[in-house]
C-alpha positions, 0 to 999 in steps of 0.5 A, spaced: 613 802 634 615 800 627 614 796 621 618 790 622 620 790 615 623 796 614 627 794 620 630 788 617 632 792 612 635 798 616 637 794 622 643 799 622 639 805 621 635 803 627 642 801 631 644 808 630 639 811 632 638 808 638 645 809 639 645 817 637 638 817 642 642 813 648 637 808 648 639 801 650 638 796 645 639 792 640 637 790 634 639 784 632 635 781 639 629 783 635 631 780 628 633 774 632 626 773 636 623 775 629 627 770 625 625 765 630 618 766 630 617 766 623 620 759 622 616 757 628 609 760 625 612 755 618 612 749 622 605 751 626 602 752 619 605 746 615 602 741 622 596 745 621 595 743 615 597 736 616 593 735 621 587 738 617 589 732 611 589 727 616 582 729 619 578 728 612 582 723 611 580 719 617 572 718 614 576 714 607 579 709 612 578 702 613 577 699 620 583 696 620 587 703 618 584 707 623 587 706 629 593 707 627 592 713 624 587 716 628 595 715 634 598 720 628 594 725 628 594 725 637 601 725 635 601 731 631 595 734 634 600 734 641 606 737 637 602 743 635 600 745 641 607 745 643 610 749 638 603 753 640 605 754 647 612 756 644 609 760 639 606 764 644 611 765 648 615 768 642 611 773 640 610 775 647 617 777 646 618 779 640 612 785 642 617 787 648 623 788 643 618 791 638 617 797 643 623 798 645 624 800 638 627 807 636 623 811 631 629 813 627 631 822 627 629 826 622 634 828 618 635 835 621 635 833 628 642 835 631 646 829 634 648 830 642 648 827 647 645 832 653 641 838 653 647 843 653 648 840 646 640 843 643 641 848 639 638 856 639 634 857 633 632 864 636 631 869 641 626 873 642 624 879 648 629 883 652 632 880 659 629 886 663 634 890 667 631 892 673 632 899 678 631 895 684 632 887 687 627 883 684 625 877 688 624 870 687 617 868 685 617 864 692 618 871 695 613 874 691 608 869 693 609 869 700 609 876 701 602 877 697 599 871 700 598 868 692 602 862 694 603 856 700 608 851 700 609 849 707 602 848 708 602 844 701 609 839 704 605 839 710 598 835 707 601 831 701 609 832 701 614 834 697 613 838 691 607 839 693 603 846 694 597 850 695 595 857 690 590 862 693 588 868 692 589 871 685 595 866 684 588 862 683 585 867 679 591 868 675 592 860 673 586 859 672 586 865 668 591 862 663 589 856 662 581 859 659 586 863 655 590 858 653 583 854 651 581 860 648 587 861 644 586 854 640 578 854 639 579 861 635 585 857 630 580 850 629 582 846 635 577 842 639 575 843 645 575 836 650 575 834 657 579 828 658 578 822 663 586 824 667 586 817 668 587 812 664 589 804 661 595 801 659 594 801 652 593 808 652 600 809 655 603 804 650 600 807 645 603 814 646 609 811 647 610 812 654 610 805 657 615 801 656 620 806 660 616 811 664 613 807 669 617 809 675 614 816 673 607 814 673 602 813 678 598 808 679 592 806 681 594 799 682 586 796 685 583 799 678 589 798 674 589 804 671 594 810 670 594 819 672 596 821 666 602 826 665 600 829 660 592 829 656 596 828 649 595 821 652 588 821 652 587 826 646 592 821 642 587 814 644 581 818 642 581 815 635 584 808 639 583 802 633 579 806 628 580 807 621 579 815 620 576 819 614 582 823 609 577 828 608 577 829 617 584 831 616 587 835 620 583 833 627 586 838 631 584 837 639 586 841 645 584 839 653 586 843 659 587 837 664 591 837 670 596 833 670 601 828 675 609 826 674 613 823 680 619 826 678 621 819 680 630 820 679 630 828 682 631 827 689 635 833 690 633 837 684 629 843 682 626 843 690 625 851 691 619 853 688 613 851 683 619 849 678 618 841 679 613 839 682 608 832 682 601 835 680 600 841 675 595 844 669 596 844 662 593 846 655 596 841 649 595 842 642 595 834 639 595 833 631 593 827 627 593 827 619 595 823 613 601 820 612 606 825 609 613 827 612 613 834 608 606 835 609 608 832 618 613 838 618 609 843 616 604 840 621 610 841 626 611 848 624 604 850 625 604 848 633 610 851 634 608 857 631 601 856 636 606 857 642 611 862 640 604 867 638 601 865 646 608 866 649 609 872 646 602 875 647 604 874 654 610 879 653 615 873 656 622 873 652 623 865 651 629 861 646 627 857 641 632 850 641 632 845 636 632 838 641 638 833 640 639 826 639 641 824 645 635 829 649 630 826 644 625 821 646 624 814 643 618 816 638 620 823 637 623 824 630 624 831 631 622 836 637 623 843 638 624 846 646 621 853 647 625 856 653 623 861 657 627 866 661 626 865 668 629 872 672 631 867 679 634 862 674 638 867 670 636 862 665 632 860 659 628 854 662 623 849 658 616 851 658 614 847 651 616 842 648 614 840 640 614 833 638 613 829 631 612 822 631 611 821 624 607 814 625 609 811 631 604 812 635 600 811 630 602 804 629 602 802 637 595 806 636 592 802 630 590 809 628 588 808 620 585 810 614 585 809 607 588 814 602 585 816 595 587 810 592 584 805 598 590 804 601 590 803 608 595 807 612 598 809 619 596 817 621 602 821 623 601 824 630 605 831 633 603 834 639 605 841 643 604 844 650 601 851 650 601 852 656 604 849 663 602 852 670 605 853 675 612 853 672 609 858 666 608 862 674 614 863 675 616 868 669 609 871 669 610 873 676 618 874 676 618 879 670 612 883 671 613 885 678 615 892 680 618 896 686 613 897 689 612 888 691 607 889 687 605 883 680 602 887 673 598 882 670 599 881 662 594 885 658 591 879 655 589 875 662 586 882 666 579 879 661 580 873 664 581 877 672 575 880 673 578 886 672 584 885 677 590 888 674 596 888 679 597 884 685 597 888 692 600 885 698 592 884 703 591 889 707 
């Protein structure tokens, strides 16, 4: 959400903006509603007012001068809670419009219209060139017992599947990993709720827009989070934060749940989309500074290039597009991770800044020095996401022999298992 004066001061900017991220809206709507509601609140208050005056006035009156007045005051006491109602009903409408906002790009956000418009910052790790037929991960799961997707299709359907064995272990292996990795670089360490209310998810931009990709646990009212940047994000909901806290730098390790609502038919084989994984995520909250917003933008990535490397992984850094950016994002960087079965780099990560949107949808404030209130900026960034992450780990360190080698980090976090054999 933004400030609705700086929308009526760039109702172009904002219209681009919604035009260059493909998102269907129309600022001059708002303006509209806004202009609407503003001369309706006038005439409240100028009733109000009357109605006030006539009130005291009612004690300075004769007998004969009361009953006549007292009917005016009916009257207008009739029309204020008409143009209440009315009033109501236009800031109802005016929040809908408002959160259909989008947050205009940072200026170095590349204008596209699809993924294949993102640009490659970099590339790291050789594609490694195998002396054998290499298998998919789905083969290599089968063949050493790690991974079962007919049995999870049978119980839950679609998209669903069962890890065992050291598949388990290596998941579980990853995400301590992953936890550990941030505790070490200040982050705090928290279990989140996996469920949670609405006003989480408008708060973090994902409702309105994202319903059809959410599940809802309709006699509670409540929603399975995506993501535990949804809860990690509320945390502080309607606060006023201290300056000196700044940065807060939260992490969680959640599962995570997404219909996929709009996929029939893609993505199907394997552990690449599918409705329930696991995720260890980096949330940022700090003062409101663009500058000082982009480093923080920097530092997360930087988090998630150092984890992918240590795993040995070749992935691609993107510069996210307009038109493959969300409505709150002001500037999102993609990692990609090289994916042998897919011959291609395939995201893994995603980095996002929002500068105060959802802040503003958060009321998440705090005073600067000068005791001014503000909105905090928010940034976020995956770690590490798993099962998809399985699918290089499993892909690219398998060897001739069917076996699986698992990266030097995670055999702390295996109980010393350091290659994965077919049962005997």
């Amino acid at each position: 959400m933004l400030d609705i004066k700086f929308i009526r001061e760039n109702a172009e900017l904002i219209n681009q903006t919604a035009q260059d991220k493909k998102i269907n809206f129309e600022v001059s709507d708002l303006l509209d509603i806004d202009k609407k509601k503003n001369s309706l609140q006038e005439e409240l208050d100028a009733l109000r007012s009357k109605l006030n005056e006539g009130n005291k006035k009612i004690r300075t009156l004769s007998n004969e001068e009361r009953p006549a007045h007292i009917v005016a005051m009916k009257e207008v006491s009739e029309k204020v809670k008409e143009l209440d109602e009315k009033s109501k009903d236009l800031k109802s409408l005016f929040l809908v419009e408002m959160l259909k906002v989008p947050s205009p790009l940072h200026s170095t956000t590349p204008i596209g219209k699809t993924d294949e418009d993102n640009v490659v910052l970099s590339t790291w790790g050789e594609i490694p060139k195998f002396d054998f037929e290499p298998k998919s991960h789905m083969a290599l799961g089968d063949e050493l017992d790690i991974i079962d997707v007919e049995r999870g299709v049978k119980l839950s359907g679609a998209r669903s599947y069962f890890l065992k064995n050291e598949g388990t272990l290596l998941e579980l292996a990853l995400m301590r990993y992953a936890l550990d990795f941030l505790v070490k670089r200040g982050f705090t360490p928290m279990t989140v709720p996996q469920f949670v209310k609405q006003h989480a998810m408008m708060g973090t931009g994902y409702f309105p827009g994202g319903e059809d990709q959410t599940y809802k646990l309709g006699e509670d009212d409540l929603y399975l989070i995506g993501t535990s940047e949804v809860p990690l994000a509320s945390y502080h909901y309607d606060e006023v934060l201290n300056q000196k806290d700044f940065p807060i730098k939260l992490t969680a390790w959640s599962d995570c749940f997404r219909r996929e609502a709009g996929t029939y038919g893609k993505d199907t084989h394997g552990l690449y989309r599918i409705h329930q994984f696991q995720k260890v995520e980096q949330v940022y909250i700090m003062e409101n500074d663009i500058e000082a917003s982009l480093k923080a933008h920097q530092y997360l990535l930087d988090n998630a290039i150092d984890f992918i490397k240590s795993l040995g992984i070749p992935h691609q850094i993107t510069d996210v597009c307009s038109g493959d950016i969300g409505q709150g994002q002001v500037k999102k960087y993609d990692i990609n991770s090289w994916m042998p079965s897919r011959d291609a780099y395939c995201e893994t990560h995603s980095c996002s800044m929002f500068y105060e949107f959802q802040a503003r949808r958060l009321k998440m404030r705090y005073k600067d020095k000068n005791g001014k209130m503000k909105f905090c900026h928010t940034l976020n960034n995956t770690l590490i996401a798993s099962p998809r992450v399985l699918i290089p780990i499993l892909e690219l360190n398998q060897t001739k022999e069917g076996t699986i080698k698992i990266p030097e980090v995670l055999v702390p976090y295996m109980h010393g298992i350091t290659e994965i054999k077919q049962k005997k």
